[in-house]
C-alpha positions as CSV (number, residue, x, y, z in Angstrom):
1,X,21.5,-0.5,15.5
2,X,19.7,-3.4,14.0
3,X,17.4,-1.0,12.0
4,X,20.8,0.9,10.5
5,X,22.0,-2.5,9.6
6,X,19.0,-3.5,7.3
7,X,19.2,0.1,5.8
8,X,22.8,-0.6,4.7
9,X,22.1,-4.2,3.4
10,X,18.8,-3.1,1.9
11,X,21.1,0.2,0.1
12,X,23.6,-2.1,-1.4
13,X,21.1,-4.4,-3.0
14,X,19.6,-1.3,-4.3
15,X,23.2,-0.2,-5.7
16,X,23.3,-3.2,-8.6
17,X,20.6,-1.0,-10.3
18,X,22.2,2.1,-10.2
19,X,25.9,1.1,-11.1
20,X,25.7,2.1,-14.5
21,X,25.5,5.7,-13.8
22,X,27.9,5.6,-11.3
23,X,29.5,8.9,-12.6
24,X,26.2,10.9,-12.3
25,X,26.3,9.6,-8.8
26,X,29.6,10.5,-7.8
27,X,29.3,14.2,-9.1
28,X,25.8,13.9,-6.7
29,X,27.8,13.1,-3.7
30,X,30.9,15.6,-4.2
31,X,28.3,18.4,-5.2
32,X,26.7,17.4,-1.4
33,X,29.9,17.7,0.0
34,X,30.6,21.3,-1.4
35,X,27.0,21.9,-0.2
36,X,27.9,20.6,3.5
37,X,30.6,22.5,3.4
38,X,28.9,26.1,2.8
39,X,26.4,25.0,5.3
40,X,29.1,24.7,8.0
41,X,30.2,28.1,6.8
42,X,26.9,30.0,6.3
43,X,25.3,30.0,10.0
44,X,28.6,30.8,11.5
45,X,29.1,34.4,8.9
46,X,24.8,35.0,9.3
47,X,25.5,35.5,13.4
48,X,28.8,37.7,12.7
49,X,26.1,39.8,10.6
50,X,23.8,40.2,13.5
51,X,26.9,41.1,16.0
52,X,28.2,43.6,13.4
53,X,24.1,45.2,13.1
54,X,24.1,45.2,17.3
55,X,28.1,47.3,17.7
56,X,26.8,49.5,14.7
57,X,30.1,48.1,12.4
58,X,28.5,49.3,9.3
59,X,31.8,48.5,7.0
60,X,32.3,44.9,8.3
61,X,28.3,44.2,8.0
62,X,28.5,45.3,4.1
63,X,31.7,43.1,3.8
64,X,30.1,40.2,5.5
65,X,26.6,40.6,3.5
66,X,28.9,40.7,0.2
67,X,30.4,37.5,0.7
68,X,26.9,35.8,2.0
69,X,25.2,36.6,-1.6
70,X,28.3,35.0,-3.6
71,X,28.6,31.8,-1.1
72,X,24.9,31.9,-1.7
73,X,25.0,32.1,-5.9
74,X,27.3,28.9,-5.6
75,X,25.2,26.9,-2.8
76,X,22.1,27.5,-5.5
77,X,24.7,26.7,-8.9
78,X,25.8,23.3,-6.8
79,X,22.1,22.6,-5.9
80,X,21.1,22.6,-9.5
81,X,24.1,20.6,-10.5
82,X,22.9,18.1,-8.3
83,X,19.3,17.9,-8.8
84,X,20.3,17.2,-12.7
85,X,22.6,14.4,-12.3
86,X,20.7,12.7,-9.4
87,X,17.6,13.1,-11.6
88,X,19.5,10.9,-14.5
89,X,20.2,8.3,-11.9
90,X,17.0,8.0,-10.4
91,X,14.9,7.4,-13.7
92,X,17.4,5.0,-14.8
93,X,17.6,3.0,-11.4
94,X,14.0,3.0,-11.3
95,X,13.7,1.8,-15.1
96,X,16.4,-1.3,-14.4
97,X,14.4,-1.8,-10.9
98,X,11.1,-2.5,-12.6
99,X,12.2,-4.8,-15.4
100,X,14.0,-6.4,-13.3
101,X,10.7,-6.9,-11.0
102,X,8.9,-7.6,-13.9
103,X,11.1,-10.3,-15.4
104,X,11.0,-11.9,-11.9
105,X,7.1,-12.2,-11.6
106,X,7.3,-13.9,-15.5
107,X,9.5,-16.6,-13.9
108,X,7.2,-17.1,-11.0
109,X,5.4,-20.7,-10.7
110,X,2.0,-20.9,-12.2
111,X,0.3,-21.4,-8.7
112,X,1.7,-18.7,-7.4
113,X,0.1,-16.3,-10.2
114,X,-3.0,-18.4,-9.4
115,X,-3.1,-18.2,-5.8
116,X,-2.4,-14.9,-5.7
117,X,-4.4,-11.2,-6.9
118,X,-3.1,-9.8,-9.8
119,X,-2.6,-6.5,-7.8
120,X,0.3,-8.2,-5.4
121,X,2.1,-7.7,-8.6
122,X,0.8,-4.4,-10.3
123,X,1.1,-2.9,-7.0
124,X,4.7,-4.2,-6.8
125,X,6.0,-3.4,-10.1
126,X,4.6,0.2,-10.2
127,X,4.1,1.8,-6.8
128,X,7.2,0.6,-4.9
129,X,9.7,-0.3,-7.9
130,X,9.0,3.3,-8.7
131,X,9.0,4.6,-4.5
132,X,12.4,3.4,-3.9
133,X,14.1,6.0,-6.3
134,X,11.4,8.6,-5.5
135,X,12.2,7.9,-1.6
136,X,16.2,7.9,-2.0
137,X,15.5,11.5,-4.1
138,X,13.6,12.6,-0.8
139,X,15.9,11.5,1.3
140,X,18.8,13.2,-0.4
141,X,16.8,16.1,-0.5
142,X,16.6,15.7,3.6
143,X,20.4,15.0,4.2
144,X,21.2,18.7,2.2
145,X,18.8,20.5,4.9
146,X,20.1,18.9,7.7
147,X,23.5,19.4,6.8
148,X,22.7,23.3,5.6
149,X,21.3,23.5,9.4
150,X,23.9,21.3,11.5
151,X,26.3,24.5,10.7
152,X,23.7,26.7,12.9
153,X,24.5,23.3,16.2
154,X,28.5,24.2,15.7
155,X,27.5,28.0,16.1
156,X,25.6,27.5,18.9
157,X,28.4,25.5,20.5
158,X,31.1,27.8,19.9
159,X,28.6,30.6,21.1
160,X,27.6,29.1,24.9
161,X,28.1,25.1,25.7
162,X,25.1,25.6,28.1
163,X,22.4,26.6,25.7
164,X,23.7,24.0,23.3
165,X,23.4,21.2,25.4
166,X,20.0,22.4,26.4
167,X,19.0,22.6,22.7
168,X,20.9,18.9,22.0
169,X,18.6,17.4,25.0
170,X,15.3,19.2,23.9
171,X,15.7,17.5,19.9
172,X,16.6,14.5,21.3
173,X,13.1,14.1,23.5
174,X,11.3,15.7,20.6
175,X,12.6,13.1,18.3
176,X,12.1,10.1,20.6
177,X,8.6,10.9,20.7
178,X,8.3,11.2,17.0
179,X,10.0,8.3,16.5
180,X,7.3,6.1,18.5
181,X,4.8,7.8,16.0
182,X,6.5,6.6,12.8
183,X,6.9,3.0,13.7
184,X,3.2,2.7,14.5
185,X,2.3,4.3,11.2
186,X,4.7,1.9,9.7
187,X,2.8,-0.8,11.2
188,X,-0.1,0.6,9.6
189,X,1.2,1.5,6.0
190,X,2.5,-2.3,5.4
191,X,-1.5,-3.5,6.6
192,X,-2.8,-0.7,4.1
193,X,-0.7,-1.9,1.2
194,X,-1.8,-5.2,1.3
195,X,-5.1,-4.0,1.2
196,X,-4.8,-1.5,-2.1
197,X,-3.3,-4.4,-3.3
198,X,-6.5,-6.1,-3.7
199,X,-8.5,-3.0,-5.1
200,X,-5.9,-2.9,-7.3
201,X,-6.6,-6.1,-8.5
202,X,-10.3,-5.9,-8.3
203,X,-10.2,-2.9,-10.9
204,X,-8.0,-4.4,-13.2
205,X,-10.2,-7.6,-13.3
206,X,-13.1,-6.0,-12.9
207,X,-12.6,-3.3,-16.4
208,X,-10.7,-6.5,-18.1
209,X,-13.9,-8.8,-17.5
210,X,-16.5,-5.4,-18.0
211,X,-18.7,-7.3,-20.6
212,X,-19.0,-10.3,-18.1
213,X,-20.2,-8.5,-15.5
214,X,-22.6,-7.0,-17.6
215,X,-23.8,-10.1,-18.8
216,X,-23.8,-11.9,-15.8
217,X,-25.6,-8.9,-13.6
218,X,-22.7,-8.9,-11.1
219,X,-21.8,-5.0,-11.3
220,X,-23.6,-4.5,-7.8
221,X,-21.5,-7.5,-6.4
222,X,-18.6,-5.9,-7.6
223,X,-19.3,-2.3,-6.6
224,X,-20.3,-3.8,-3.0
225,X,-16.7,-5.7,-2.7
226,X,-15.1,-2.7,-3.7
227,X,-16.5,-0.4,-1.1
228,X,-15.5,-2.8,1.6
229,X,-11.9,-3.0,0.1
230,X,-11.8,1.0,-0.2
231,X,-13.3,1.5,3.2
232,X,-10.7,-0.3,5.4
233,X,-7.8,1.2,3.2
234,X,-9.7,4.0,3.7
235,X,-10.2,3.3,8.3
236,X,-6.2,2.3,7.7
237,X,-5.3,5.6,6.5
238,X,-7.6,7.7,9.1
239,X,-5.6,5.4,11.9
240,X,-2.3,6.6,10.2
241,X,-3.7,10.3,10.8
242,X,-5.5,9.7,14.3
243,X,-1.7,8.8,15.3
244,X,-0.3,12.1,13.6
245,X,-2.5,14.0,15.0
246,X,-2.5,12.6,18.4
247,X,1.6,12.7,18.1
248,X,1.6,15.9,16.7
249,X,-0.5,17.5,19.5
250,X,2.0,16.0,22.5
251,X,5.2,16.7,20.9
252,X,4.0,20.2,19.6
253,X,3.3,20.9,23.3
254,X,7.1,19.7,24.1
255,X,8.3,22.3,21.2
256,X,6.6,25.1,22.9
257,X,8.4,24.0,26.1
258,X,11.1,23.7,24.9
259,X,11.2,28.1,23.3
260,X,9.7,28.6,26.3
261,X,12.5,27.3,28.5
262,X,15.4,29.2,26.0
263,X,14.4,32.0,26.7
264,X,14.2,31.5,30.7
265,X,17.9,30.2,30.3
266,X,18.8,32.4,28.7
267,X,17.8,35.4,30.6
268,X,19.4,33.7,33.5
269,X,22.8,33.2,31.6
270,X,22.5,36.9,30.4
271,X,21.9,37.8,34.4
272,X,24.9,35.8,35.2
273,X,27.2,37.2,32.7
274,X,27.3,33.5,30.9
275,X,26.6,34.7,27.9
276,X,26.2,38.5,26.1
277,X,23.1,40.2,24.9
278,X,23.6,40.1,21.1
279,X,25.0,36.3,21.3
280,X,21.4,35.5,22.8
281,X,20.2,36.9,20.3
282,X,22.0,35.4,17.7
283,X,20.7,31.7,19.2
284,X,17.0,33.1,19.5
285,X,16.8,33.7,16.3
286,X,18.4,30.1,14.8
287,X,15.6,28.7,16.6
288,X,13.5,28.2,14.0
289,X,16.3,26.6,11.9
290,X,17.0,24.1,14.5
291,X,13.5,23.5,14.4
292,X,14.3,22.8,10.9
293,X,17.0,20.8,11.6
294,X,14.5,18.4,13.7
295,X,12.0,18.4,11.1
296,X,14.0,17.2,8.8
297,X,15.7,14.4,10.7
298,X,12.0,13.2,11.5
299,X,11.0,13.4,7.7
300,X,14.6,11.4,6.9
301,X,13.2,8.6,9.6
302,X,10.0,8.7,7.9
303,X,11.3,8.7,4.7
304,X,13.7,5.4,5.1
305,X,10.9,3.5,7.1
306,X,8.9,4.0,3.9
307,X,11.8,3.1,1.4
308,X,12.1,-0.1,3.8
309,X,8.4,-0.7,3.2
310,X,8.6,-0.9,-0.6
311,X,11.8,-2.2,-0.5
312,X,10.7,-5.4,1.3
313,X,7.8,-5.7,-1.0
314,X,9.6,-5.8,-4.2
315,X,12.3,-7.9,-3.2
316,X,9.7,-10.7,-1.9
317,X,9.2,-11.1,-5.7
318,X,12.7,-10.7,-6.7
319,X,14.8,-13.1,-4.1
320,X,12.0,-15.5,-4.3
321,X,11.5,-15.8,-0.6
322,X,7.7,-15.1,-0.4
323,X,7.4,-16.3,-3.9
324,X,8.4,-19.4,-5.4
325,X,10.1,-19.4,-9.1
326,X,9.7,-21.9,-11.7
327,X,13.0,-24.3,-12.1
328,X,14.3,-25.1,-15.5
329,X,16.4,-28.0,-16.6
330,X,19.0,-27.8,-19.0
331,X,18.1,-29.4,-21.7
332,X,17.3,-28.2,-25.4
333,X,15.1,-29.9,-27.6
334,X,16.2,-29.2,-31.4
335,X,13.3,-30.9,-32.6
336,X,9.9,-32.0,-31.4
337,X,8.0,-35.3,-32.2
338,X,4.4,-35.9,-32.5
339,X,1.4,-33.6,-32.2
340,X,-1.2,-31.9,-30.2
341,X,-4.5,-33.1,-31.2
342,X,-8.2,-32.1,-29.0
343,X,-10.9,-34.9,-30.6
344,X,-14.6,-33.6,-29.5
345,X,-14.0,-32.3,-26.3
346,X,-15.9,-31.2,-23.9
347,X,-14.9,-29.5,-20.4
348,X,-17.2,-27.3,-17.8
349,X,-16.5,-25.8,-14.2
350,X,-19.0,-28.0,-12.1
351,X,-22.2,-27.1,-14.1
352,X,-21.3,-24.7,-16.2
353,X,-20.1,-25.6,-20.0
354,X,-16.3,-24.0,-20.9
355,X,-15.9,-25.9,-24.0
356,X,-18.3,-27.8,-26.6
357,X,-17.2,-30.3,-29.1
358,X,-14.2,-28.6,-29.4
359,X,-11.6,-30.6,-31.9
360,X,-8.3,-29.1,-33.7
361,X,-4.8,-30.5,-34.2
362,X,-1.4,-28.9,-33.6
363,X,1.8,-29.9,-35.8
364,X,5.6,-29.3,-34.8
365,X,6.6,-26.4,-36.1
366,X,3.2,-24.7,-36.6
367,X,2.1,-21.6,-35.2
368,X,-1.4,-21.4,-33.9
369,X,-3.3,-18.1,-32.5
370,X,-6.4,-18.8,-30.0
371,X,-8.7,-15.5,-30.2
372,X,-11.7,-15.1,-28.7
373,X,-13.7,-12.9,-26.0
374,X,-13.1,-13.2,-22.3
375,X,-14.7,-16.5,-20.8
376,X,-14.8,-18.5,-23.9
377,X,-12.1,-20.3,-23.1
378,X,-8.3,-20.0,-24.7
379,X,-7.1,-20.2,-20.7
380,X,-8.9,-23.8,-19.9
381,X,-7.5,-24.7,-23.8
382,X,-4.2,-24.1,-22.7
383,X,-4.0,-25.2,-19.0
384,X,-5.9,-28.6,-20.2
385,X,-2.5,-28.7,-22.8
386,X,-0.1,-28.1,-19.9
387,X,-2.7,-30.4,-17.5
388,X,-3.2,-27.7,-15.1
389,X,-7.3,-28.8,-14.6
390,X,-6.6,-31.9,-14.2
């Protein structure tokens, strides 16, 4: 309950970003409720074709198969409809999302820029700003196959309580056991973030500071720190697998219990008169689609952890809760006094020289450009302006 709670409160902070095309968003949602719809009404006309193939109703199986491939043509036109206008909102929401991101981090206080790899940010701005759209699209995507297979569990239940209540149980344990799987990888996935984060700010520094290295003979110290870097994201991402694979194995085994045991019941319902021949049938062959129906309720579970993930990451930059903003006053200066003058100066990190008899003068109102290559200094001029070294 408390996990559907922060998915609602993380969905309406998401919804601020989106609000401007609302209307693309409401022909989305009607367009999945036509689809919902035809998926309660497509599973329930698929097993009348099977019962009309097993009594030989050749007439009533053409009529049936006729109205299939139209309901079929408008699932497919109202699929399209919706990938277009959800496609509209999700590049602009993930536009808005990323300025907004990005005009956060500007406001952010010096130290924290300081303290802090340039790929907490980069990472931030482009990966997640841009997953949260990509997940909701996903996720969308999820809710249309599980409510095109949710028609198949009302079937089932009008066809024989029994089996369905079987089936209901089975997905259940199936999922619980999933479920364990994902919230470990989630564990995982927020550990391995943190870490790309600093690759990613190791190659941005790294090609932005290129000549340096050369200079300074460091390219082997910086090849060596990126190896370790890539290496545990790397052992992060085999531990994410090594739990698939371990997961995938047990519940697989429960899956193949679980056909094996529908078709013991039902051979014992068929014995008992519980339950006819060709109705058996009809369930046998769904089983695959509730299959289906499972898979896609795991992916969905996967699918919001993940937006949760990149949710909580981008949002630490824009509520200013991991990361502290710069406060400004209200007050605005028309005009300035005085001057910014450097007289001979001369400023090092501990032994090595940053700045040599360095002298220029500033005037109100005059525009000056610093240009130079990397490490000779504009930085130190202007944190020694806004005493920052000091």
């Amino acid at each position: 309950m408390k996990s559907f709670k922060k998915l609602f409160l993380n969905f309406k902070k998401i919804w601020p970003y989106a609000k401007n095309n609302k209307k693309d968003m409401i022909i989305d949602i009607v367009g999945m409720f036509l689809l919902s719809i035809i998926g309660f009404i497509t599973p329930y006309l698929s097993a009348k074709l099977i019962i009309y193939i097993t009594s030989e109703n050749f007439d009533r199986l053409i009529q049936v198969a006729i109205i299939i491939f139209f309901i079929e043509i408008v699932r497919n036109t109202f699929n399209m409809i919706c990938s277009k206008f959800f496609s509209t909102f999700y590049h602009n929401s993930c536009t808005n999302l990323r300025l907004d991101i990005l005009n956060k981090a500007l406001s952010l206080e010096t130290f924290e820029l300081d303290n802090n790899s340039s790929g907490v940010f980069i990472d931030r701005i482009n990966r997640d700003a841009g997953n949260i759209p990509a997940v909701l699209d996903k996720v969308e995507n999820l809710i249309f196959d599980f409510i095109m297979n949710i028609g198949i569990l009302v079937t089932v239940f009008i066809i024989n309580k029994i089996l369905f209540l079987y089936i209901i149980i089975a997905v259940a344990i199936i999922f619980s056991i999933e479920k364990v799987a994902i919230n470990k990888r989630y564990e995982i996935d927020k550990k391995r973030r943190q870490i790309n984060e600093k690759i990613t700010a190791l190659i941005g520094e790294s090609i932005r500071g290129i000549r340096d290295i050369k200079v300074l003979n460091a390219d082997l110290k910086i090849l060596t720190k990126s190896k370790e870097d890539l290496v545990d994201s790397m052992n992060k991402t085999l531990e994410m697998n090594k739990i698939n694979y371990r997961y995938r194995w047990f519940s697989g085994g429960v899956k193949d219990l679980y056909q094996l045991f529908l078709i013991v019941l039902g051979v014992y319902l068929i014995n008992n008169h519980l339950i006819t021949l060709s109705n058996f049938i009809i369930i046998f062959m769904y089983r695959d689609r509730i299959q289906n129906l499972l898979t896609s309720t795991i992916n969905m579970a996967e699918s919001l952890k993940d937006f949760n993930v990149s949710f909580d990451r981008v949002f630490e930059i824009i509520d200013g809760k991991k990361f502290k903003k710069e406060s400004f006053g209200k007050l605005n200066l028309e005009q300035l006094n005085g001057k910014i003058e450097f007289k001979h100066l001369n400023f090092s990190y501990k032994e090595s020289p940053t700045l040599d008899n360095l002298s220029f003068t500033i005037r109100p109102n005059q525009i000056v450009a610093f240009v130079g290559k990397t490490g000779s200094g504009k930085s130190t001029i202007f944190n020694l302006i806004n005493d920052y070294t000091l």
